[in-house]
Every structure is written in C-alpha cells, then in structure tokens.
Backbone as a chain_set.jsonl record, in Angstrom:
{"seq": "XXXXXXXXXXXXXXXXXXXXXXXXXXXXXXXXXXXXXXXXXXXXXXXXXXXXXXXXXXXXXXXXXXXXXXXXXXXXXXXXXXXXXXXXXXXXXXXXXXXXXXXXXXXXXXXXXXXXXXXXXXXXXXXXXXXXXXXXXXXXXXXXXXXXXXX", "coords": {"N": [[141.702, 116.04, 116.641], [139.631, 113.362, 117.893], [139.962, 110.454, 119.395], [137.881, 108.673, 118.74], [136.249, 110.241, 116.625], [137.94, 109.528, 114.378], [138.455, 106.722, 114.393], [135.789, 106.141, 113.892], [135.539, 107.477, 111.133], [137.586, 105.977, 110.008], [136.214, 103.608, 109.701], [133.96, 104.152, 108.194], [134.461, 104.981, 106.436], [136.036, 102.744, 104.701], [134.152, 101.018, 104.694], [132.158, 102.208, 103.07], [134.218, 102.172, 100.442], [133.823, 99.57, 100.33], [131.556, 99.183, 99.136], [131.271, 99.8, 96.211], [133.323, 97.688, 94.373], [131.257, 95.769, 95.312], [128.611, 96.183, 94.111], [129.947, 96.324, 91.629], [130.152, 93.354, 91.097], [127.999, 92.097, 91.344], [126.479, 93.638, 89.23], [128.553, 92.251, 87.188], [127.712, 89.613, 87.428], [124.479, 89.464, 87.164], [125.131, 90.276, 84.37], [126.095, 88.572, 83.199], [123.84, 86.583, 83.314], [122.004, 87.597, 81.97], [122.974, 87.944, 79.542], [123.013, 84.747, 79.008], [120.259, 84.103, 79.113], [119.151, 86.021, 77.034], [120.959, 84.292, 75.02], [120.154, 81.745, 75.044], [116.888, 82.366, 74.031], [117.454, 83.15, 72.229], [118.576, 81.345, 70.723], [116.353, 79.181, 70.7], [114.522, 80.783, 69.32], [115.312, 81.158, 66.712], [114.47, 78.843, 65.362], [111.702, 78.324, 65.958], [110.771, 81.081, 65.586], [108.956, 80.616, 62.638], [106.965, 79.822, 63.327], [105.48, 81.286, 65.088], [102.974, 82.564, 67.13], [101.305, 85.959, 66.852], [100.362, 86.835, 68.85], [102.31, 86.133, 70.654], [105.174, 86.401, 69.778], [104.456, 89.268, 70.032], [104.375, 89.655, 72.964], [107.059, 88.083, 73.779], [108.879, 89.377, 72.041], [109.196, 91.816, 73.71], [109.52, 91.509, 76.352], [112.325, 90.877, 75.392], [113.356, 92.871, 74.712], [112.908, 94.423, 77.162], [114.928, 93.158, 78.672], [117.522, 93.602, 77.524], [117.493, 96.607, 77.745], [117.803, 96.299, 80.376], [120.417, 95.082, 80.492], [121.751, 97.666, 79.223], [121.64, 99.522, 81.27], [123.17, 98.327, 83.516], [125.425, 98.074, 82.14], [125.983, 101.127, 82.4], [125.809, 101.538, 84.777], [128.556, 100.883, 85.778], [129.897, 102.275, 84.09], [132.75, 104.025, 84.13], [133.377, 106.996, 85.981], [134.982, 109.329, 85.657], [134.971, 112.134, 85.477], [134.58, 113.412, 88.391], [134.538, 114.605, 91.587], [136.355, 113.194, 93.22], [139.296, 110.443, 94.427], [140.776, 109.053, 92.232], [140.75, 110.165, 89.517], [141.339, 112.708, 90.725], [143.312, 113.244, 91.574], [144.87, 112.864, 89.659], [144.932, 115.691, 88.056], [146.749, 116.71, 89.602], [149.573, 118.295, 90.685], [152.773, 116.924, 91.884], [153.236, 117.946, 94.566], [151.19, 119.356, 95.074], [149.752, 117.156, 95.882], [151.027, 116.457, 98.413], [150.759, 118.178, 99.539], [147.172, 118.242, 100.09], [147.438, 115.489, 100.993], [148.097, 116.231, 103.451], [145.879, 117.162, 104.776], [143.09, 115.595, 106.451], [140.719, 114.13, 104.491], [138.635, 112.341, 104.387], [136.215, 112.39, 105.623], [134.811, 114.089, 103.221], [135.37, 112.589, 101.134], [134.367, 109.935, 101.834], [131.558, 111.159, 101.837], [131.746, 111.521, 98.967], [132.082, 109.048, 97.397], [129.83, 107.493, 98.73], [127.825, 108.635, 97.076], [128.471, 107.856, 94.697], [128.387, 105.155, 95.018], [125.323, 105.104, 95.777], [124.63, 105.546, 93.282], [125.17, 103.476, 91.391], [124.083, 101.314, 92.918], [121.101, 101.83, 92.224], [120.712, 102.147, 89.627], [121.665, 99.762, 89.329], [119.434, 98.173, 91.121], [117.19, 98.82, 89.504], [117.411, 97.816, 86.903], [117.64, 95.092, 88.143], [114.264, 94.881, 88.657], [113.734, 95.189, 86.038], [114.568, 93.165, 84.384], [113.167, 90.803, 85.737], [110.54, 91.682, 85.323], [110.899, 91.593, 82.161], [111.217, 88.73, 82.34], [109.148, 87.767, 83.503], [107.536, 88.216, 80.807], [108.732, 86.594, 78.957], [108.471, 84.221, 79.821], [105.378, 84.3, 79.834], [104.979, 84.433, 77.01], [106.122, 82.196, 76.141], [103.923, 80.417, 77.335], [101.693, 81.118, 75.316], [102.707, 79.831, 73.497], [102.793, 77.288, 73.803], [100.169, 77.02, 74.516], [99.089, 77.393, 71.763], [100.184, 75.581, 70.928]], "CA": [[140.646, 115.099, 116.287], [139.409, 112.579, 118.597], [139.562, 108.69, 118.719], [136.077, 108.135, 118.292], [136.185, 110.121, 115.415], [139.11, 108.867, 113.85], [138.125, 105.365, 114.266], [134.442, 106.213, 113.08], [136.073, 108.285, 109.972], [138.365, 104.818, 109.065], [135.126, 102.475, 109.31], [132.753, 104.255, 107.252], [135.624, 104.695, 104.641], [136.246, 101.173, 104.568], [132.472, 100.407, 104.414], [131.908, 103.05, 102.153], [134.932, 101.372, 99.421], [133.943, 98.151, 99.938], [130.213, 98.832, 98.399], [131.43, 99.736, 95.034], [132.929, 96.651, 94.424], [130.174, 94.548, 95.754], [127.973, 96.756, 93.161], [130.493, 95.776, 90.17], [130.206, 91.888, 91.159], [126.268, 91.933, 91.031], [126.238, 93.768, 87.743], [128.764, 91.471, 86.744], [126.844, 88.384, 87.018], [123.711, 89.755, 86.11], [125.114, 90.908, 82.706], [126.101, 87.3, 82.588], [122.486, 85.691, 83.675], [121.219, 88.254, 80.642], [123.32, 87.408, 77.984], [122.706, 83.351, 78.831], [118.694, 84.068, 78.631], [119.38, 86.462, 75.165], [121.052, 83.474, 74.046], [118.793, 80.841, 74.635], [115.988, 82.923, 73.539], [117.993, 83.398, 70.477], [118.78, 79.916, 69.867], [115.142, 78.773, 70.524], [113.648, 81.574, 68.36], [115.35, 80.586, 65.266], [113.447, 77.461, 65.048], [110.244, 78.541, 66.315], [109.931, 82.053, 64.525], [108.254, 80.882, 61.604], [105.269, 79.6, 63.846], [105.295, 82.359, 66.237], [101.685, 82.761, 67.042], [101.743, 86.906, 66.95], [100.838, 87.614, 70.176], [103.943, 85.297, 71.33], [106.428, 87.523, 69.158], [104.904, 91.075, 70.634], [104.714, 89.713, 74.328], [108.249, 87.681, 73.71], [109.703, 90.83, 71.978], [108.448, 92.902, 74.832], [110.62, 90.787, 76.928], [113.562, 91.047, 75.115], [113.635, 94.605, 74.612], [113.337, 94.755, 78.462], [116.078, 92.572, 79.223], [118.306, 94.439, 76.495], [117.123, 97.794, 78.351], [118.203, 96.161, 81.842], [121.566, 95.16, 80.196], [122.025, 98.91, 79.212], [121.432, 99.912, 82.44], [123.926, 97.674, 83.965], [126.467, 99.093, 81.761], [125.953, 102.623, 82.601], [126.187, 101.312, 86.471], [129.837, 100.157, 85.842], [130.794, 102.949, 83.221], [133.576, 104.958, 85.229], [133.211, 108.408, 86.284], [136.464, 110.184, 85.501], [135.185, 113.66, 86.188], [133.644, 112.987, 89.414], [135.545, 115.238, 92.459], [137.659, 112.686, 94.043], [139.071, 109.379, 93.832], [142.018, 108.717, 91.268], [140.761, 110.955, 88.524], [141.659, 114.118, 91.35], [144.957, 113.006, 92.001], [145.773, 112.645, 88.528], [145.066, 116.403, 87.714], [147.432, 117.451, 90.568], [150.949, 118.27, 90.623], [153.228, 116.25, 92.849], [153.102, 119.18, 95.711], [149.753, 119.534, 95.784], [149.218, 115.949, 96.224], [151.198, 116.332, 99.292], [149.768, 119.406, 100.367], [146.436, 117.791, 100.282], [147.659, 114.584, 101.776], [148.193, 116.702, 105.074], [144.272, 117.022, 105.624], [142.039, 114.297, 106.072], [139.533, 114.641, 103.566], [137.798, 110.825, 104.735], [134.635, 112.747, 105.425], [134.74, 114.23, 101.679], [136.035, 111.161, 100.396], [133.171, 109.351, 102.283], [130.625, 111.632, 100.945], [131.791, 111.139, 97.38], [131.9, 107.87, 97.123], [128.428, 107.139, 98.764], [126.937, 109.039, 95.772], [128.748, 106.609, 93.662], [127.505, 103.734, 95.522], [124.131, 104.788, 95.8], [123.769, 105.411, 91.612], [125.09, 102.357, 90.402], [122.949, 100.241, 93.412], [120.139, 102.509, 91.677], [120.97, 101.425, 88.663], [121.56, 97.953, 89.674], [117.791, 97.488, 91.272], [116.087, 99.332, 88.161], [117.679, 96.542, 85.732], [116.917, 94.015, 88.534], [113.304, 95.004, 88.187], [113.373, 95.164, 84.676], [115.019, 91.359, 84.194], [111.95, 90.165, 86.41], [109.362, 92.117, 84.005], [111.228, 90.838, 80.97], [111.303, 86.925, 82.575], [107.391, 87.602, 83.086], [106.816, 88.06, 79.67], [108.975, 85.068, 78.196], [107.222, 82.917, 80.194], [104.361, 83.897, 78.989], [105.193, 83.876, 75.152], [105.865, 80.569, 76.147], [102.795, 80.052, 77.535], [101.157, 81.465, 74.439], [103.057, 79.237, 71.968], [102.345, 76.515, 74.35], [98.701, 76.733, 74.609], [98.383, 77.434, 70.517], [100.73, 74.256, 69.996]], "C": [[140.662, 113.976, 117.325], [139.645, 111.126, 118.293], [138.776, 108.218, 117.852], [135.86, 108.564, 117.039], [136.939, 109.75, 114.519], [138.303, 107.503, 113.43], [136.547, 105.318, 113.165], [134.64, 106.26, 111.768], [136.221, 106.599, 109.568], [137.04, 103.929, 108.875], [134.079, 102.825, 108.181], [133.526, 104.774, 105.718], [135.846, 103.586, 104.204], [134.927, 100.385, 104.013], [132.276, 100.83, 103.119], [132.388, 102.096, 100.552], [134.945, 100.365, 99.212], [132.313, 98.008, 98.79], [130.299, 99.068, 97.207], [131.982, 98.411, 94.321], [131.827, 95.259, 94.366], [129.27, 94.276, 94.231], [128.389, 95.797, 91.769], [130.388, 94.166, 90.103], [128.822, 91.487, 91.335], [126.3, 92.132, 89.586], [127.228, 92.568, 86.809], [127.71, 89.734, 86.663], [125.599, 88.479, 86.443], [123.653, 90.201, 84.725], [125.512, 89.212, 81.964], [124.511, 86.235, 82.23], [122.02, 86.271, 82.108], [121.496, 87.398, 79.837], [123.487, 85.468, 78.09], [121.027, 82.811, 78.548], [118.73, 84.613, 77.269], [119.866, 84.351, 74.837], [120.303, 82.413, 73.702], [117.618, 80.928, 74.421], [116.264, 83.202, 72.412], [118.399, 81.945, 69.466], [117.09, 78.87, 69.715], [113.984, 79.51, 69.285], [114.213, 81.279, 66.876], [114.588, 79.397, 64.777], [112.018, 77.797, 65.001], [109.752, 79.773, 65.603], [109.022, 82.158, 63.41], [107.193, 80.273, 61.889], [105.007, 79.947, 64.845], [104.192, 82.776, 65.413], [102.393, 84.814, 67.201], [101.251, 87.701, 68.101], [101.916, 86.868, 71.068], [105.076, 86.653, 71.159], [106.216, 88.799, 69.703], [105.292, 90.692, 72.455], [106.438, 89.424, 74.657], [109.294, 88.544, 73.273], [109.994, 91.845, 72.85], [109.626, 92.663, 75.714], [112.072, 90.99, 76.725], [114.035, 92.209, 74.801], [113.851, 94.992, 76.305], [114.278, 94.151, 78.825], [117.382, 93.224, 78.52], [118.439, 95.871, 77.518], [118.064, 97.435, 79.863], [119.942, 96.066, 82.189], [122.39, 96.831, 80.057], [122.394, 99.987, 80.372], [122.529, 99.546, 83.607], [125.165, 98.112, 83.684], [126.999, 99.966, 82.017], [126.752, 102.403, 83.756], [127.625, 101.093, 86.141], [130.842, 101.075, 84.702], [131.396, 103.974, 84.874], [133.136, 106.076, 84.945], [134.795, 109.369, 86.298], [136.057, 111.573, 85.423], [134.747, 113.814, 87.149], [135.029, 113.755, 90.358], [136.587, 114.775, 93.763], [138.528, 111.714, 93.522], [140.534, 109.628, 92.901], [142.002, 109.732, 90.279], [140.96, 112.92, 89.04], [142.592, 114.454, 91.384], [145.42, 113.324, 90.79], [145.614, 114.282, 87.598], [146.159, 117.313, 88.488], [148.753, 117.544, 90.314], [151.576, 117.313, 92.034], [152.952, 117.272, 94.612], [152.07, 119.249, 95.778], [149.246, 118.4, 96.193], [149.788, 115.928, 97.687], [150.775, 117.215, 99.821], [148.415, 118.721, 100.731], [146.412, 116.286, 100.804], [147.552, 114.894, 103.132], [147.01, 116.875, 105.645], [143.523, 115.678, 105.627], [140.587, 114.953, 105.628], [138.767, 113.101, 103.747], [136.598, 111.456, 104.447], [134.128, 112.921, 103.8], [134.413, 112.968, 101.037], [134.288, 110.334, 100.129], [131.766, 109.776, 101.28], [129.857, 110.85, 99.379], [131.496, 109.825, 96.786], [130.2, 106.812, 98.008], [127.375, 107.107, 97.659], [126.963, 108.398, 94.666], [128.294, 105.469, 93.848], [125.873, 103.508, 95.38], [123.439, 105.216, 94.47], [124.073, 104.379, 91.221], [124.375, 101.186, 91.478], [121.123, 100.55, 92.646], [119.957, 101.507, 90.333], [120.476, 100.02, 88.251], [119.715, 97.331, 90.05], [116.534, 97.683, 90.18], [116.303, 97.978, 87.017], [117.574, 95.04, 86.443], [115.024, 94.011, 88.12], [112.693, 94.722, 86.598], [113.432, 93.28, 83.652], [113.734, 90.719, 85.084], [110.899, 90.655, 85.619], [109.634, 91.382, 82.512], [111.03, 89.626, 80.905], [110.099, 86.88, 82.473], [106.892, 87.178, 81.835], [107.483, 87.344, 78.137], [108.602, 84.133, 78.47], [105.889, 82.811, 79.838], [104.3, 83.948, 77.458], [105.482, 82.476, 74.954], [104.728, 79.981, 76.275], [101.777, 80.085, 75.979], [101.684, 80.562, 73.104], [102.97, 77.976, 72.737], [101.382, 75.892, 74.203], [98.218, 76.871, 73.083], [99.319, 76.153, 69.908], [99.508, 72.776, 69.899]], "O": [[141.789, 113.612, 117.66], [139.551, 110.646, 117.163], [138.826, 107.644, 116.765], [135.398, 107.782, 116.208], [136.28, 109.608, 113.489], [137.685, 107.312, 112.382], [136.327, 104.709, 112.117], [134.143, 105.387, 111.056], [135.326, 105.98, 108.993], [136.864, 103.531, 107.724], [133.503, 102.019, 107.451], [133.225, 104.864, 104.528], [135.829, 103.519, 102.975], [134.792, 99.476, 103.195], [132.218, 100.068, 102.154], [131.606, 101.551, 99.773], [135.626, 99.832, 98.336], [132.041, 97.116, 97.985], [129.324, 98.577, 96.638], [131.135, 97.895, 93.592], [131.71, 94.247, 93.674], [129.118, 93.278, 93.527], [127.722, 94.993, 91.117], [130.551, 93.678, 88.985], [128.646, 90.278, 91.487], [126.196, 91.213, 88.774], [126.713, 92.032, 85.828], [127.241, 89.108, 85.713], [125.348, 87.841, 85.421], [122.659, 90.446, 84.041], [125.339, 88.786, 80.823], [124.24, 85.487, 81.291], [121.729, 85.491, 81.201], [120.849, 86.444, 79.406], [124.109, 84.93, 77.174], [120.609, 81.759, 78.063], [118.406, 83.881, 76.333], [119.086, 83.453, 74.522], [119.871, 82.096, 72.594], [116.949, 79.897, 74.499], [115.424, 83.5, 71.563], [118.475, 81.653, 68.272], [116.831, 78.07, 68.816], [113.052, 79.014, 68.653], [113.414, 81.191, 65.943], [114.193, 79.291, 63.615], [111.285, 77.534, 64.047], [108.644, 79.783, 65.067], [108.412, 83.178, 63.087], [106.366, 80.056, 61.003], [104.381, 79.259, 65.651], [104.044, 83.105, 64.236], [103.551, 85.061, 67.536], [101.554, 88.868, 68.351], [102.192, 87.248, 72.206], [105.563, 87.469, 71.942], [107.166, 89.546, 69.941], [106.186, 91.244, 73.097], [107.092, 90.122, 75.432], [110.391, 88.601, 73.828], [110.932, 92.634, 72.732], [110.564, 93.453, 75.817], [112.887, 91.218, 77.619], [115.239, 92.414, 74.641], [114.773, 95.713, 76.687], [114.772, 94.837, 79.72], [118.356, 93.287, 79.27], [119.541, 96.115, 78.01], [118.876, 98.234, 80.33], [120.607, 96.468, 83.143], [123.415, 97.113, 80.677], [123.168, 100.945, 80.357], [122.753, 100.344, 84.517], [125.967, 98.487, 84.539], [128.227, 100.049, 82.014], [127.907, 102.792, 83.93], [127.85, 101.589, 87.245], [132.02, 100.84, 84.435], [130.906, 104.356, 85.936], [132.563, 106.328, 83.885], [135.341, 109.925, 87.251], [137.023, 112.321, 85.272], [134.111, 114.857, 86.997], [136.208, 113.604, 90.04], [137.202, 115.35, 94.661], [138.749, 111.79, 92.313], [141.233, 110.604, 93.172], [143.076, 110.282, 90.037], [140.843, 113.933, 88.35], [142.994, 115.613, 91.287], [146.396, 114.073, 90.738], [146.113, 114.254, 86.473], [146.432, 118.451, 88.105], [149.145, 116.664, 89.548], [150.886, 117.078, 93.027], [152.387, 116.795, 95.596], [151.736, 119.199, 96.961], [148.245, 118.477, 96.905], [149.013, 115.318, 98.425], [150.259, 116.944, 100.906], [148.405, 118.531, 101.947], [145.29, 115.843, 101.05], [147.056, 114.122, 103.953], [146.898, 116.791, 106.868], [143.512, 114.871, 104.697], [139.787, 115.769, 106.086], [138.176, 112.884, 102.689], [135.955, 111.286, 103.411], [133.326, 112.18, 103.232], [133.367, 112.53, 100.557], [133.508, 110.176, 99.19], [131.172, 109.132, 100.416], [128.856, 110.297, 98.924], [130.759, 109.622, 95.82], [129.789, 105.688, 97.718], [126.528, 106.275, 97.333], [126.07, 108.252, 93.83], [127.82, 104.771, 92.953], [125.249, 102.49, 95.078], [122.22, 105.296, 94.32], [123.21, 103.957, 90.452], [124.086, 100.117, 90.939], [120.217, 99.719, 92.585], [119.288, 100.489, 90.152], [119.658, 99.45, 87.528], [119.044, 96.463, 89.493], [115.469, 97.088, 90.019], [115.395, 97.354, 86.468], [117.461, 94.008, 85.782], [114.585, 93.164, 87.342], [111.637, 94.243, 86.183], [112.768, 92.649, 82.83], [113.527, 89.638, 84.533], [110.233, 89.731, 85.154], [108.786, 90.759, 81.873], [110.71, 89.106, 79.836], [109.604, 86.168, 81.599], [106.14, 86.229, 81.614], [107.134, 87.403, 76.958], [108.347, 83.186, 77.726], [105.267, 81.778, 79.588], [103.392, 83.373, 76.858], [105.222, 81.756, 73.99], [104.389, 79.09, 75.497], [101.196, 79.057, 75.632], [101.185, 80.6, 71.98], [103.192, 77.164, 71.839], [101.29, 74.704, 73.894], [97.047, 76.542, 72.892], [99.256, 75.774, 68.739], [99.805, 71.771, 69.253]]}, "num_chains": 1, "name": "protein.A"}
C-alpha cells in the first residue's frame, strides 16, 4: 500500500468519525431548543386555552404536533444501531482470535464506507426535523397572530 493511500485512508477515517459526533451535538441542542418552545407553549396555553379563538388551537396544534414529530425524528437520529456491520457491535460478536485475525487487514475503506451511511442518515434525519421545527415555529407565530388580532 502506498503513502498517498495510507495517509488518504487515515484522513477520511478521521473525517468520517468526527461527523457522527458533530450530528449527536446538533440533535442534542435542538431536542433542547424543542422542549424549551413545548414548554413555553405549554405554560402559555394553560391560561389562554379557554379563549382560544378556534382557528388559533388548530393552526397552534398544527404546530405542536410538528415540533413533537421533529423531536421524534431527532430521537431516531441518535438511537444506536447495534446491528449495523461494523463499529463496536462487530467486535463484540467476535472471539478474541478473530479480532486479531481481522486486525491484520485494514478494513479503513470498509470502516469508512460504513460509517458514512451512518452519518449521512442521522444528518438526514437531522435536516427533516430542522425543517419541520421551522414549519412548526411558522404556525405558532401565527396562532399568535390569530389570538392577537381577535384580542
């Protein structure tokens, strides 16, 4: 095996393992941003529910069903994959000997592969429940608007 590929191999492994991560520290904060809009949509709606005009409550429901949905979504992104064909959950079906047997190849490329596919479902993930938290914010602002303009 060559330098060039060697060196290539270690960078786009490195790249590769750093984007999962990144992934889990987006969804992390966005599951935080959620559940601080749920709540103050939950602490404002107790007061105001019993003069929720009723197109407030379907557009404002609308909303919160999509932000709920985006949360779900977020979840998924960050649930582990323990049957997935590399990675920790490969090792841990192996016997000690085969772990060194298969230590003796470089499987980077594999590796690489594998873990792209992981990267590029939970960024999937991740931009579908971004989308969805921007559709949901739409339509609390306007249930605001709507209990606004009938106050």
């Amino acid at each position: 095996m060559n330098f060039t590929l060697v060196a290539g191999l270690s960078s786009a492994h490195a790249e590769v393992r750093a984007e999962i991560p990144r992934t889990d520290t987006k969804v992390a904060l966005l599951l935080a941003f959620i559940g601080g809009v749920l709540a103050g949509v939950g602490a404002l709606a107790k007061d105001v529910i019993p003069h929720l005009p009723a197109a407030a409550a379907v557009v404002g429901g609308a909303g919160v069903g999509l932000l709920i949905g985006a949360a779900g979504l977020l979840l998924r992104a960050v649930r582990p994959n323990l049957g997935g064909g590399g990675g920790f959950p490969h090792w841990a079906r192996l016997t000690p000997s085969e772990i060194s047997a298969e230590l003796e190849q470089d499987r980077r490329a594999q590796d690489i592969s594998a873990l792209s596919r992981i990267a590029v479902a939970k960024y999937l993930r991740l931009r579908w429940a971004v989308d969805l938290v921007c559709v949901g914010g739409v339509l609390l602002i306007a249930a605001a608007v709507i209990v606004g303009v009938g106050a």
